[in-house]
PDB file as gemmi writes it, atoms N, CA and C in Angstrom:
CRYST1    1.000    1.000    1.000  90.00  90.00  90.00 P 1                      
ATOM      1  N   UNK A   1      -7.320  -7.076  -9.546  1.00  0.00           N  
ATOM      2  CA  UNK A   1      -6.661  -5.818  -9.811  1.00  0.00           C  
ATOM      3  C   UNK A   1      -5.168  -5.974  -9.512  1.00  0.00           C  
ATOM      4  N   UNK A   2      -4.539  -5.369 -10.251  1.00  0.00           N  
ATOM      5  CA  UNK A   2      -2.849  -5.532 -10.620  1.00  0.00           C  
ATOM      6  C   UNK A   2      -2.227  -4.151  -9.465  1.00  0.00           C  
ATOM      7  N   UNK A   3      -1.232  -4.608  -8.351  1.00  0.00           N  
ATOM      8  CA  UNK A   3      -0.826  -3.293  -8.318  1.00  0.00           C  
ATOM      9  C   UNK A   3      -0.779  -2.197  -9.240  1.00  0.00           C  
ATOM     10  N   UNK A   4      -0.013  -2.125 -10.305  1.00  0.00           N  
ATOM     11  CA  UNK A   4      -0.205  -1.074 -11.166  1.00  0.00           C  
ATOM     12  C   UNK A   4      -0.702  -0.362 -11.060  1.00  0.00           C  
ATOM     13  N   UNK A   5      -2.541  -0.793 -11.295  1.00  0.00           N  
ATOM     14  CA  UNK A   5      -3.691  -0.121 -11.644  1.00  0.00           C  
ATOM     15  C   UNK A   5      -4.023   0.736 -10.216  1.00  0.00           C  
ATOM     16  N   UNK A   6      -3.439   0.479  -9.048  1.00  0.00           N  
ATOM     17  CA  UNK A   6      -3.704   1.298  -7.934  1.00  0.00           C  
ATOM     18  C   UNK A   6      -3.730   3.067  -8.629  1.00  0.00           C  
ATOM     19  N   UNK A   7      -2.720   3.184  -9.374  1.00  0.00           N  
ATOM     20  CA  UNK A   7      -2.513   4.761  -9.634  1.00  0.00           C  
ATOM     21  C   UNK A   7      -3.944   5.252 -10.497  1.00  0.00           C  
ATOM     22  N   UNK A   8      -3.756   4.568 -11.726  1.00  0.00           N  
ATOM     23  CA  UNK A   8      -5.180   5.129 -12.487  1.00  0.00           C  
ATOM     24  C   UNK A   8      -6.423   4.362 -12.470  1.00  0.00           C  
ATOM     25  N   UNK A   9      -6.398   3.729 -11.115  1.00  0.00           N  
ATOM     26  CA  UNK A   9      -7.756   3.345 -10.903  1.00  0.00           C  
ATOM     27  C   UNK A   9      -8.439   4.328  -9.884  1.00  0.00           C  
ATOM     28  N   UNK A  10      -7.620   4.293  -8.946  1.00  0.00           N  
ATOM     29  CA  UNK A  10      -8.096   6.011  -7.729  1.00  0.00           C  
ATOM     30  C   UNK A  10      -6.912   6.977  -7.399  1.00  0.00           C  
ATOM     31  N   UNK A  11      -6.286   6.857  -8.859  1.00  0.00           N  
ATOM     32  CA  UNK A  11      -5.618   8.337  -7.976  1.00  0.00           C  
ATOM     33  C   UNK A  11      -4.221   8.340  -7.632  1.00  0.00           C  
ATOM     34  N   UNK A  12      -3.784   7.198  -6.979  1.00  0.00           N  
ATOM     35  CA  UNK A  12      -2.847   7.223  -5.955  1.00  0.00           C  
ATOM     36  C   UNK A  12      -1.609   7.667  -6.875  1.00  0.00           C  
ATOM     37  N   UNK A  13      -0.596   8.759  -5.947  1.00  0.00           N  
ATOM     38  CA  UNK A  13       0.479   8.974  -6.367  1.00  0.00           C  
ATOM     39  C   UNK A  13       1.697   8.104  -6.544  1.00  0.00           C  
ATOM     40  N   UNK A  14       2.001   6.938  -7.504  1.00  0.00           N  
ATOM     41  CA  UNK A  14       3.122   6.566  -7.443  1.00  0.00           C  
ATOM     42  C   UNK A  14       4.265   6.935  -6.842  1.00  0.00           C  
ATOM     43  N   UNK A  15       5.200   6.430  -5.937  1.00  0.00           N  
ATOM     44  CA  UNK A  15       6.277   7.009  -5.277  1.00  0.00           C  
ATOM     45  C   UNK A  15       7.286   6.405  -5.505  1.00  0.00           C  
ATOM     46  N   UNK A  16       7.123   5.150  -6.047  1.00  0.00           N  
ATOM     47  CA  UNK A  16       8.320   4.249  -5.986  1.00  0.00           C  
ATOM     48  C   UNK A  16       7.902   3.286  -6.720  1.00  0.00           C  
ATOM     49  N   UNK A  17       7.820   3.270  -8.466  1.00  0.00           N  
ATOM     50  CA  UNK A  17       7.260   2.305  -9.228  1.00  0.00           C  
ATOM     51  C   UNK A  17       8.579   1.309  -9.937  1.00  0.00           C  
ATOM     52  N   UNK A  18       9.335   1.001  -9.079  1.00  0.00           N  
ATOM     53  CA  UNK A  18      10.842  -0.517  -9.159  1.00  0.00           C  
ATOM     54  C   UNK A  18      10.102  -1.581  -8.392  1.00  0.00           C  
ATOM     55  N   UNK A  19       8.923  -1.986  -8.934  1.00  0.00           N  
ATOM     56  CA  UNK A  19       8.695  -3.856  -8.642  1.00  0.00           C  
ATOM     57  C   UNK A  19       8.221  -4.487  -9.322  1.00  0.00           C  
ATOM     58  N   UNK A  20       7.737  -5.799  -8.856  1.00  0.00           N  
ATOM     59  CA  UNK A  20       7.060  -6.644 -10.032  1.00  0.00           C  
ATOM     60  C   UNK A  20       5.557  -6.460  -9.469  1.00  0.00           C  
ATOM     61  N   UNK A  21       4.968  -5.907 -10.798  1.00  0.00           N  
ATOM     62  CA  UNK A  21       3.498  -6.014 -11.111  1.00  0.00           C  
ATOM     63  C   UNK A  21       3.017  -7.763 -10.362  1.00  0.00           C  
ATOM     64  N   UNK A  22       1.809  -7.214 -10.031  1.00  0.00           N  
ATOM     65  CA  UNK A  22       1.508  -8.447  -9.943  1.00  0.00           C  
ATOM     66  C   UNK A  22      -0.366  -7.825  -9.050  1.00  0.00           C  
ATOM     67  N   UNK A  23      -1.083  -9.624  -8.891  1.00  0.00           N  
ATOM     68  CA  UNK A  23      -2.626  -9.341  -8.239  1.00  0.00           C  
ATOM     69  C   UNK A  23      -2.597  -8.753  -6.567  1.00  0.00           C  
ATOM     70  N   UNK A  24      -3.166  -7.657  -6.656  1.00  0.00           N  
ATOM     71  CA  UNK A  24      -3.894  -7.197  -5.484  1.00  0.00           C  
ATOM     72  C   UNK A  24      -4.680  -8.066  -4.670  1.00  0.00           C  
ATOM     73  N   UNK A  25      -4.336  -8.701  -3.282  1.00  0.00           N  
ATOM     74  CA  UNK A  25      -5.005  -9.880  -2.780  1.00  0.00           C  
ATOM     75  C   UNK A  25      -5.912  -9.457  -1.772  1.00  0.00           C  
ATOM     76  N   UNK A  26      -6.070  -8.223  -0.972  1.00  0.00           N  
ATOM     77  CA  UNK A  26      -6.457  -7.215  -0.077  1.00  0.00           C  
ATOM     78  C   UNK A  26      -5.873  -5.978   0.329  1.00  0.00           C  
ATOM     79  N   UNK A  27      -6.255  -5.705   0.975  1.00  0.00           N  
ATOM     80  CA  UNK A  27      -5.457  -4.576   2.141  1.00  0.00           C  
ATOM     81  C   UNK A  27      -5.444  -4.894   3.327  1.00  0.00           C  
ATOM     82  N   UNK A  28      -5.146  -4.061   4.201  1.00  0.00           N  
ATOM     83  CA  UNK A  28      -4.768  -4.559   5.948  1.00  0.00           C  
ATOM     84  C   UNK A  28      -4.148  -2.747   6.246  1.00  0.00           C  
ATOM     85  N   UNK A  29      -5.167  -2.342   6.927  1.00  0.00           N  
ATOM     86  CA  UNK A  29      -5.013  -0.932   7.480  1.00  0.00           C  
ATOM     87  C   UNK A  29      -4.543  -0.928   8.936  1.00  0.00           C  
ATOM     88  N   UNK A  30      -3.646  -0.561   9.085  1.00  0.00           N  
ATOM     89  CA  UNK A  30      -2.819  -0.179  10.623  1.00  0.00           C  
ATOM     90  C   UNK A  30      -1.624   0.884  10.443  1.00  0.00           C  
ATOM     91  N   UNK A  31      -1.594   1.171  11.723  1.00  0.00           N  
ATOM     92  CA  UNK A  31      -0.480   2.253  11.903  1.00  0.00           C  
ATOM     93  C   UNK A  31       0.306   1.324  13.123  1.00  0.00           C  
ATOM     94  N   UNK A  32       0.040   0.626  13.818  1.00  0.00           N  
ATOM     95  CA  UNK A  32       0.908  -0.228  14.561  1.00  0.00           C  
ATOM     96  C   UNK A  32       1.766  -1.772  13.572  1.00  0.00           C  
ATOM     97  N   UNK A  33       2.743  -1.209  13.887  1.00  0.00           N  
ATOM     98  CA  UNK A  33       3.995  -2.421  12.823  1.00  0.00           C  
ATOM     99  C   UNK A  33       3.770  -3.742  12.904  1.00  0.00           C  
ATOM    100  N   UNK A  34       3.665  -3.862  14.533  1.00  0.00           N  
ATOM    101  CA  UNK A  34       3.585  -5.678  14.862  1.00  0.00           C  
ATOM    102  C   UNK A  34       2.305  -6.068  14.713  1.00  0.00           C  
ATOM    103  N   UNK A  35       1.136  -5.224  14.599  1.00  0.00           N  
ATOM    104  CA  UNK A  35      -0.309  -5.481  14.281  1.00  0.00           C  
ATOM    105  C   UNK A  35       0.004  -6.007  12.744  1.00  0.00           C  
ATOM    106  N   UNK A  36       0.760  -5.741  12.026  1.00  0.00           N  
ATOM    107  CA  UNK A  36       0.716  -5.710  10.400  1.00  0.00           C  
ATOM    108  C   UNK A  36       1.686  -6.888  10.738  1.00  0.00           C  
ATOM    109  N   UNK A  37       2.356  -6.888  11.235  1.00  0.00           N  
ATOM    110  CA  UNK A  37       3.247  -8.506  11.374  1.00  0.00           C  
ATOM    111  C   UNK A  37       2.284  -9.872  11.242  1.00  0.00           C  
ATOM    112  N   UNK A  38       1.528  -9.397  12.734  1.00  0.00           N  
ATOM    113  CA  UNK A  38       1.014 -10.686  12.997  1.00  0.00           C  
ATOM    114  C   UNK A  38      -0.644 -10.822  12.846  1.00  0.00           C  
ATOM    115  N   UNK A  39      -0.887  -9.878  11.415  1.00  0.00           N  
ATOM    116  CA  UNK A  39      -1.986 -10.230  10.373  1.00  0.00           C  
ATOM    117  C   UNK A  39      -1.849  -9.933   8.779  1.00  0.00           C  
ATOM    118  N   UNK A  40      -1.263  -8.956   8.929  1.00  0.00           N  
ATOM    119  CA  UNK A  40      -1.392  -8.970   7.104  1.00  0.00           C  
ATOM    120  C   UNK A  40      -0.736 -10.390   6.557  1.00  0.00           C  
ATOM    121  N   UNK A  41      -0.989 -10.518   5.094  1.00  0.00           N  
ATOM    122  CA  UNK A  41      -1.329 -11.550   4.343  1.00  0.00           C  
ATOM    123  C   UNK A  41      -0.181 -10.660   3.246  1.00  0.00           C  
ATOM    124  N   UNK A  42       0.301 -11.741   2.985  1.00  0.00           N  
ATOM    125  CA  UNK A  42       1.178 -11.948   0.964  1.00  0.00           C  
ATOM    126  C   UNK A  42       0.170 -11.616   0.452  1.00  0.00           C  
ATOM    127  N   UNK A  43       0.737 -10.347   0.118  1.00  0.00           N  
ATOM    128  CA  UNK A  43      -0.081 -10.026  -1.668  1.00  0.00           C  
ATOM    129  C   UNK A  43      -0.506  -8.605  -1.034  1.00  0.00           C  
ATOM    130  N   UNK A  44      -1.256  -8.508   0.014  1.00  0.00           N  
ATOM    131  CA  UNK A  44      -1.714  -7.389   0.535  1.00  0.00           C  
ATOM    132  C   UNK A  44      -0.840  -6.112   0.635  1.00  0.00           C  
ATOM    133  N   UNK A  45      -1.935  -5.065   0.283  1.00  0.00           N  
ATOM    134  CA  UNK A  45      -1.744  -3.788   0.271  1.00  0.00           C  
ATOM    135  C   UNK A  45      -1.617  -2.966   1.864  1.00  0.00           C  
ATOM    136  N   UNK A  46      -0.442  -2.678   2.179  1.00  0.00           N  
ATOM    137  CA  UNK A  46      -0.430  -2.083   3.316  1.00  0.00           C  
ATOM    138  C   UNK A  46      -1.017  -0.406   3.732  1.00  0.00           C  
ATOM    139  N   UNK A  47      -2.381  -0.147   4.235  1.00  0.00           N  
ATOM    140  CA  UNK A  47      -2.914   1.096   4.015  1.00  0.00           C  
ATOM    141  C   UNK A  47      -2.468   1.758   5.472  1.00  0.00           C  
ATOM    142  N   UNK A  48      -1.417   3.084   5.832  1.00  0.00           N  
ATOM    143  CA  UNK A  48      -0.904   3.103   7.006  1.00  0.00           C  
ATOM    144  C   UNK A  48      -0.788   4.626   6.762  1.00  0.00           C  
ATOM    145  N   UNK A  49       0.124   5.336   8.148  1.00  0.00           N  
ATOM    146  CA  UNK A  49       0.185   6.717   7.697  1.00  0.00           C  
ATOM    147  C   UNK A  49       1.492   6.602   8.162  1.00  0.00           C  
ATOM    148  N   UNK A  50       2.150   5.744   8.775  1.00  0.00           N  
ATOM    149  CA  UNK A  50       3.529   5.329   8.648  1.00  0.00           C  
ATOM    150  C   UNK A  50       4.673   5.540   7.948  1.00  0.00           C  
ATOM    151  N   UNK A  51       5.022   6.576   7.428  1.00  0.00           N  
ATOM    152  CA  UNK A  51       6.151   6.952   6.516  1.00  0.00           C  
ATOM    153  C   UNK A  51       7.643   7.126   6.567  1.00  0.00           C  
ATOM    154  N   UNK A  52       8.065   5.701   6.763  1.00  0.00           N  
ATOM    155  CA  UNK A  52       9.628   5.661   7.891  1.00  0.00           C  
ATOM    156  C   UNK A  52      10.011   3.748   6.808  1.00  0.00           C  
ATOM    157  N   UNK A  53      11.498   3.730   7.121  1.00  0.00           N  
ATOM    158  CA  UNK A  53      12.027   2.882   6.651  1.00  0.00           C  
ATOM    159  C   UNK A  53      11.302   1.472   7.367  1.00  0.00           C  
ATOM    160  N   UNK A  54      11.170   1.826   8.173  1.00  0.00           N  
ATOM    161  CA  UNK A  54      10.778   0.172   9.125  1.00  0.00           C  
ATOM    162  C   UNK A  54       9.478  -0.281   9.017  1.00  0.00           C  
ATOM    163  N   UNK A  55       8.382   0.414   8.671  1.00  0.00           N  
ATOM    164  CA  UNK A  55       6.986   0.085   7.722  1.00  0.00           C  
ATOM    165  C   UNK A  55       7.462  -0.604   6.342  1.00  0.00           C  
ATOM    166  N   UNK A  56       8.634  -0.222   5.494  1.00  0.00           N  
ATOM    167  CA  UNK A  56       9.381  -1.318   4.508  1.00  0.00           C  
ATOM    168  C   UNK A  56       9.740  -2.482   4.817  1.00  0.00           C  
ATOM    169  N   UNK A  57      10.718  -2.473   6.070  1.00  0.00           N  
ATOM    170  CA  UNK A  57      11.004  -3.809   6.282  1.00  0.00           C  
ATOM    171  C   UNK A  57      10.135  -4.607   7.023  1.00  0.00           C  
ATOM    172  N   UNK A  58       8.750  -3.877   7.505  1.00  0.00           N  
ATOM    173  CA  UNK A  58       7.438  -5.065   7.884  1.00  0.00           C  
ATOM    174  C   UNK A  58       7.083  -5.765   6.538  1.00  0.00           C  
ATOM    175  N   UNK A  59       7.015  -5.073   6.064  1.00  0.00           N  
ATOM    176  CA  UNK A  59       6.094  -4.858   4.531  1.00  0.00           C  
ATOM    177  C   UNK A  59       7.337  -6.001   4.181  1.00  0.00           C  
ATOM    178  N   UNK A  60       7.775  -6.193   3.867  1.00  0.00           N  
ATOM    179  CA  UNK A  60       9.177  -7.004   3.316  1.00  0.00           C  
ATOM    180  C   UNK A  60       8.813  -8.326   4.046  1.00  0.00           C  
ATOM    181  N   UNK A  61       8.916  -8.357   5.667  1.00  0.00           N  
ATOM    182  CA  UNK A  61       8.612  -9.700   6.259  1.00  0.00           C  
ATOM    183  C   UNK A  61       7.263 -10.775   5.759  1.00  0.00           C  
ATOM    184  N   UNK A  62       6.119  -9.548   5.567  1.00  0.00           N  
ATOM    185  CA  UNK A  62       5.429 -10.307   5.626  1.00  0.00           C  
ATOM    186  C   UNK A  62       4.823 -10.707   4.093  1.00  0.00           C  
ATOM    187  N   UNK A  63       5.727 -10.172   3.272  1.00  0.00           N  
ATOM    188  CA  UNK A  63       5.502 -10.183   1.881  1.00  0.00           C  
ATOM    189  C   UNK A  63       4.461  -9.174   1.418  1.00  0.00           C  
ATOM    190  N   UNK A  64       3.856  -8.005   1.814  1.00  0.00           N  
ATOM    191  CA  UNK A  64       2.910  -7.093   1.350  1.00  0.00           C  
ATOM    192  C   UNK A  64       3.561  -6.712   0.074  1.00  0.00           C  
ATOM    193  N   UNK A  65       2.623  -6.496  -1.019  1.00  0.00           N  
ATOM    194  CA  UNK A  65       3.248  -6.038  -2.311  1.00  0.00           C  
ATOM    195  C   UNK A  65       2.769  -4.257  -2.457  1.00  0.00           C  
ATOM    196  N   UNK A  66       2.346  -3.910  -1.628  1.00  0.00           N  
ATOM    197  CA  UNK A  66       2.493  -1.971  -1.917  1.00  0.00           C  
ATOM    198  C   UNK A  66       2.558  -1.587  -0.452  1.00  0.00           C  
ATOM    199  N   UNK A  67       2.740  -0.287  -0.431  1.00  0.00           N  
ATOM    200  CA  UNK A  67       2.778   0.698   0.561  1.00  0.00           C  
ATOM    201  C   UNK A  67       1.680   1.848   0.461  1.00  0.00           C  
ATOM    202  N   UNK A  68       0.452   1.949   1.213  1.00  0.00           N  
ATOM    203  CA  UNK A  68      -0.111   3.349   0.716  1.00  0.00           C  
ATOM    204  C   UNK A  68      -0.661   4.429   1.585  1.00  0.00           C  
ATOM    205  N   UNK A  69       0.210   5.224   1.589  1.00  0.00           N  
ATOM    206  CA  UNK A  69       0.288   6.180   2.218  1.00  0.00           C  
ATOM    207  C   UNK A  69      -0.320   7.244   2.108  1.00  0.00           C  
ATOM    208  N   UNK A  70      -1.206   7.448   3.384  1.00  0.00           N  
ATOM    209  CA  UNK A  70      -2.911   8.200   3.505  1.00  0.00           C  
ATOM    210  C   UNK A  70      -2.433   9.359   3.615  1.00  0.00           C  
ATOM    211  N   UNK A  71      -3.351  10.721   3.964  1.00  0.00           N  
ATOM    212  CA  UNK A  71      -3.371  11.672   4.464  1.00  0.00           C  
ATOM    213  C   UNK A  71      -2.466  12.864   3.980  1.00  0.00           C  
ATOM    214  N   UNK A  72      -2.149  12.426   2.899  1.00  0.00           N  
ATOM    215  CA  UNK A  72      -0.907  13.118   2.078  1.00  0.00           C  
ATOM    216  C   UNK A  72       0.593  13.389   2.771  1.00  0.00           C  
ATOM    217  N   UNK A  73       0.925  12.252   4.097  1.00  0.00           N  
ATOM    218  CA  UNK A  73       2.249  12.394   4.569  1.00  0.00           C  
ATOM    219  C   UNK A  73       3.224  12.595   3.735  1.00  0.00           C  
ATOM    220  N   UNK A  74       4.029  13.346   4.091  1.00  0.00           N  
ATOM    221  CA  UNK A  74       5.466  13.553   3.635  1.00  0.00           C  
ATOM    222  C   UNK A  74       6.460  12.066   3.547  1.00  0.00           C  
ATOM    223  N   UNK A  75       7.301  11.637   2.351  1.00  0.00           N  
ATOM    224  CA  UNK A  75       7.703  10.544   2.396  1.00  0.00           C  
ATOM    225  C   UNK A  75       9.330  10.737   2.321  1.00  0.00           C  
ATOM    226  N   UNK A  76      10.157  10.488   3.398  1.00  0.00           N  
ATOM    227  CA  UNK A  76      11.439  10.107   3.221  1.00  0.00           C  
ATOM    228  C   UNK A  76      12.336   9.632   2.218  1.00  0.00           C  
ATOM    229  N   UNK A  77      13.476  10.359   1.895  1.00  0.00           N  
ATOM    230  CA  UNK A  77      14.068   9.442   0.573  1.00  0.00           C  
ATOM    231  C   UNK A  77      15.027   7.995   1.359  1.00  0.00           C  
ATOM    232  N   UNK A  78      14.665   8.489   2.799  1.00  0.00           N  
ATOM    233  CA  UNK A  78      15.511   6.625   2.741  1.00  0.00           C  
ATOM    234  C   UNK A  78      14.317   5.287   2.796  1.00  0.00           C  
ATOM    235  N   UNK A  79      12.878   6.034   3.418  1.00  0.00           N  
ATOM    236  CA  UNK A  79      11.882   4.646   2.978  1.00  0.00           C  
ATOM    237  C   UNK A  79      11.846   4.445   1.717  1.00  0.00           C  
ATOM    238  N   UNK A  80      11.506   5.400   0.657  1.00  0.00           N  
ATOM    239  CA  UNK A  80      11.745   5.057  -0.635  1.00  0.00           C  
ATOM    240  C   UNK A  80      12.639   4.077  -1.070  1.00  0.00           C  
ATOM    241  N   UNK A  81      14.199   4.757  -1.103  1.00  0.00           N  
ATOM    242  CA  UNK A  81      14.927   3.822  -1.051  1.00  0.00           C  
ATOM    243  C   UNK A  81      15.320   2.170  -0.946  1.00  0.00           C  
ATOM    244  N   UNK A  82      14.631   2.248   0.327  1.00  0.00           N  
ATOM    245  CA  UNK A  82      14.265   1.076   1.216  1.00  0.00           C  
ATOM    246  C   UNK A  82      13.055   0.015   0.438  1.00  0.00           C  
ATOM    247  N   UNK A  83      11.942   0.807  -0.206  1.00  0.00           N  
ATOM    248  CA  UNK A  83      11.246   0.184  -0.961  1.00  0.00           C  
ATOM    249  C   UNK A  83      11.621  -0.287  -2.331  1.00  0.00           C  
ATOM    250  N   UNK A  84      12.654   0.293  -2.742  1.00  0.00           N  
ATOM    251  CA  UNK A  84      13.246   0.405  -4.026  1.00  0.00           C  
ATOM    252  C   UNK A  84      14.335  -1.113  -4.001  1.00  0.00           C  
ATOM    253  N   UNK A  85      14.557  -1.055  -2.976  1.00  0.00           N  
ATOM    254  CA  UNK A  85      15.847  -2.068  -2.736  1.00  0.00           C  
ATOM    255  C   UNK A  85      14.938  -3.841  -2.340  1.00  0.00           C  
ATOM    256  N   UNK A  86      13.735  -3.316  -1.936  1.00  0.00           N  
ATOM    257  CA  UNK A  86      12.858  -4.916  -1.223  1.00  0.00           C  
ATOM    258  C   UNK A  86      12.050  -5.007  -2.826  1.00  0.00           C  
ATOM    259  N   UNK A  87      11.831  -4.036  -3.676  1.00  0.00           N  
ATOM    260  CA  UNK A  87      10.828  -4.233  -4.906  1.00  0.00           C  
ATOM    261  C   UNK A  87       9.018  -4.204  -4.574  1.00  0.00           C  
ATOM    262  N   UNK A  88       9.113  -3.372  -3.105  1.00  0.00           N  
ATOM    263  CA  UNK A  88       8.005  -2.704  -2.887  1.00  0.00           C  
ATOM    264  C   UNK A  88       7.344  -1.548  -3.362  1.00  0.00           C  
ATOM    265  N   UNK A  89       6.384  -1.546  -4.008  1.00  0.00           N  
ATOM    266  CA  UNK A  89       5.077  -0.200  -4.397  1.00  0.00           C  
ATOM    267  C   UNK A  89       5.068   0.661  -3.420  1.00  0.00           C  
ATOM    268  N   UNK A  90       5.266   1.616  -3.743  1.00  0.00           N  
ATOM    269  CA  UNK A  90       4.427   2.847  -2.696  1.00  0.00           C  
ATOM    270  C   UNK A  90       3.623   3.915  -3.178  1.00  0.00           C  
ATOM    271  N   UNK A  91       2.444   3.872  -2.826  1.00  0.00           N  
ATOM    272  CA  UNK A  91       1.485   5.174  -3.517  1.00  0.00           C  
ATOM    273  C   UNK A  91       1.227   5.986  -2.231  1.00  0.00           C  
ATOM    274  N   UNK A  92       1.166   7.320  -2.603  1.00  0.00           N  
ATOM    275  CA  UNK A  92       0.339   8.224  -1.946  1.00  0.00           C  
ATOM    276  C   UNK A  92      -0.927   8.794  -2.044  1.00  0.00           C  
ATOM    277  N   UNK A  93      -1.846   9.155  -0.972  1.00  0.00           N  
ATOM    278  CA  UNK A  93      -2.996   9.514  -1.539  1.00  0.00           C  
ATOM    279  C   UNK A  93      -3.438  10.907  -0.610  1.00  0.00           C  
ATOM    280  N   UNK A  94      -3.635  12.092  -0.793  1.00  0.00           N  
ATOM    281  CA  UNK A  94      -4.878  12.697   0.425  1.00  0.00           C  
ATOM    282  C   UNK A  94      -5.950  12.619   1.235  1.00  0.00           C  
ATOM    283  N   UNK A  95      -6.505  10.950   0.849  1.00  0.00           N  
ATOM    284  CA  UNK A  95      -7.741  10.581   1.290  1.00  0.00           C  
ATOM    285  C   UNK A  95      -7.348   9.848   2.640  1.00  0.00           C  
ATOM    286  N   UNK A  96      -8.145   9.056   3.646  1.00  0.00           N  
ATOM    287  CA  UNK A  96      -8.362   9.179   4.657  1.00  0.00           C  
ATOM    288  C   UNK A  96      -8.037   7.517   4.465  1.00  0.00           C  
ATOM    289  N   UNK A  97      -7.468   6.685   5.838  1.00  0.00           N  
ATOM    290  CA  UNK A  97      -7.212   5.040   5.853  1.00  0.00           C  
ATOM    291  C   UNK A  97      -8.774   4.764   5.594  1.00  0.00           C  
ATOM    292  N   UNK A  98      -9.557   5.526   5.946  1.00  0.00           N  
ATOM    293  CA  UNK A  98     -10.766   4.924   5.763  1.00  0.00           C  
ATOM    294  C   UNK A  98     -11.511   4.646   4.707  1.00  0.00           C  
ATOM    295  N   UNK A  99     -11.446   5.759   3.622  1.00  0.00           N  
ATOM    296  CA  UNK A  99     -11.839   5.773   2.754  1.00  0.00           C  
ATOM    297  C   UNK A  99     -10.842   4.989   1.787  1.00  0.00           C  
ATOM    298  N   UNK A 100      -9.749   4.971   1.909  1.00  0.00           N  
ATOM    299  CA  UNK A 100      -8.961   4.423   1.292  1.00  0.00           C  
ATOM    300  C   UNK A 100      -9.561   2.266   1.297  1.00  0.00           C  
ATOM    301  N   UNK A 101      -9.197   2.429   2.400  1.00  0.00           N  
ATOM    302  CA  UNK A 101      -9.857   0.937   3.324  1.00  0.00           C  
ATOM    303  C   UNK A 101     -10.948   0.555   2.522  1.00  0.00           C  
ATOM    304  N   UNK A 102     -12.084   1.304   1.871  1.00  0.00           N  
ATOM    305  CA  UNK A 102     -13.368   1.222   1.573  1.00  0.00           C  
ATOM    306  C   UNK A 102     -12.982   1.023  -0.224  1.00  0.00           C  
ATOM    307  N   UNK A 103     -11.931   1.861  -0.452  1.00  0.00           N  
ATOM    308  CA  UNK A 103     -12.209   1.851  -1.745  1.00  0.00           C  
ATOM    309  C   UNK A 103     -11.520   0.170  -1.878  1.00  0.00           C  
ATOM    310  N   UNK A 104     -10.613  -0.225  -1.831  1.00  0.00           N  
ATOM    311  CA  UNK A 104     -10.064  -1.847  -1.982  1.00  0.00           C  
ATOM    312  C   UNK A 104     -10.764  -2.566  -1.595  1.00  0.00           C  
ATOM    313  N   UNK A 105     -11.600  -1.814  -0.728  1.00  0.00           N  
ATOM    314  CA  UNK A 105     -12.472  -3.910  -0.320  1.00  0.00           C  
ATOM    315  C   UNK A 105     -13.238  -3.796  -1.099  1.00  0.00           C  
ATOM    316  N   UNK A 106     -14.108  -2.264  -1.429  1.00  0.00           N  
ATOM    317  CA  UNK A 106     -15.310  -2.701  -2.617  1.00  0.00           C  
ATOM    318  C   UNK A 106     -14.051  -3.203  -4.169  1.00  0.00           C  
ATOM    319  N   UNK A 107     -13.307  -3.106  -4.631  1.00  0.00           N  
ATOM    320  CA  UNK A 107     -12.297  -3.413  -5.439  1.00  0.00           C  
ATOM    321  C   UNK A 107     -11.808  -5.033  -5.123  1.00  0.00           C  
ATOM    322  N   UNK A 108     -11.643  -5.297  -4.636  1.00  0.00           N  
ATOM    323  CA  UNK A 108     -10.565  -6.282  -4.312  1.00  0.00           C  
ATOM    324  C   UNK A 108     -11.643  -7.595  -3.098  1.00  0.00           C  
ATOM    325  N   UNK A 109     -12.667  -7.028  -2.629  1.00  0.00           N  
ATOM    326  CA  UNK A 109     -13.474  -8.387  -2.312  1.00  0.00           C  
ATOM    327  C   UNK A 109     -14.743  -8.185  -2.557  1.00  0.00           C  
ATOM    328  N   UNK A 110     -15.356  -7.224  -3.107  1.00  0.00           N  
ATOM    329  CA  UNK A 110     -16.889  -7.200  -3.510  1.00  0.00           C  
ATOM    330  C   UNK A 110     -16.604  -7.748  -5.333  1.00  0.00           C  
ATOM    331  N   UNK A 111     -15.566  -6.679  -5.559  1.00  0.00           N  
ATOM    332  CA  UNK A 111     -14.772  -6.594  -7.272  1.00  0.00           C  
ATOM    333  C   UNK A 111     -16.103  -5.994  -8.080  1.00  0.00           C  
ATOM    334  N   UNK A 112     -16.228  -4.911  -7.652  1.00  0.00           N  
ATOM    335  CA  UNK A 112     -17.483  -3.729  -7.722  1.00  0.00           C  
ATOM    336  C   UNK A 112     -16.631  -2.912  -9.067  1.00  0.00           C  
ATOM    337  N   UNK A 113     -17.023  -2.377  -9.611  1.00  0.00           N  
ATOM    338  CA  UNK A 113     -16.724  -0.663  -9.947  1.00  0.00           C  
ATOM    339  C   UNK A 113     -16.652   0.599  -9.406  1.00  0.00           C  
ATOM    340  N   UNK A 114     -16.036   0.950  -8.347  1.00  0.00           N  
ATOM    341  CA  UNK A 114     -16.566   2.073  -7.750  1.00  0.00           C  
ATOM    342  C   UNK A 114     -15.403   2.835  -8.446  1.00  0.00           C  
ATOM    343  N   UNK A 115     -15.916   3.957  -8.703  1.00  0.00           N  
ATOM    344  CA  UNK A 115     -14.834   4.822  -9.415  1.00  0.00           C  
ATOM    345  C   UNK A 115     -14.258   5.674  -8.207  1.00  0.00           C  
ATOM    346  N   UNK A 116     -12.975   6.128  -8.968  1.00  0.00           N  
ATOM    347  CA  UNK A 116     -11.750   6.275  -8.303  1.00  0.00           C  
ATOM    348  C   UNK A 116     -12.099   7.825  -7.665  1.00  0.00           C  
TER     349      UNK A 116                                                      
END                                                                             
């Protein structure tokens, strides 16, 4: 699955669509920064409720290719920004890290159909 398809596969609100497309490799759910430092993976989808410039520049270190932001938080125009300038994704969603969490792994390591 292509970032892209994050939006019309479940939903998610595009927030910041200035990057390069490219494969969905997992996710990695945290709300602690240096937890996402010193595990997320290149390629991975960062699932957080984190909505601040400095969740960008993790996301940037460790090469994550989206941002997705649970619980329907309110999003800053300088993280945007900030994502706009590294060529990071950011979606929003109302659903829960958990469910969110559930929908990518059946997607992205079972590679199921579960609809959106």
């Amino acid at each position: 699955m292509d970032i892209s398809a994050l939006s019309d596969r479940f939903g998610f609100e595009s927030l910041q669509a200035d990057y390069e497309d490219g494969p969905v490799t997992g996710g990695y759910t945290s709300d602690l920064l240096s937890d996402v430092m010193g595990h997320a993976k290149e390629g991975m989808v960062l699932i957080t409720i984190q909505a601040h410039k400095n969740t960008v520049a993790v996301a940037s270190l460790v090469g994550i290719s989206a941002i997705l932001l649970c619980n329907g938080r309110p999003v800053p125009d300088d993280m945007l920004e900030a994502a706009k300038s590294e060529g990071i994704a950011v979606f929003r969603t109302g659903k829960t890290q958990f469910d969110v969490s559930g929908l990518l792994y059946d997607e992205t390591v079972r590679g199921s159909s579960v609809p959106g």
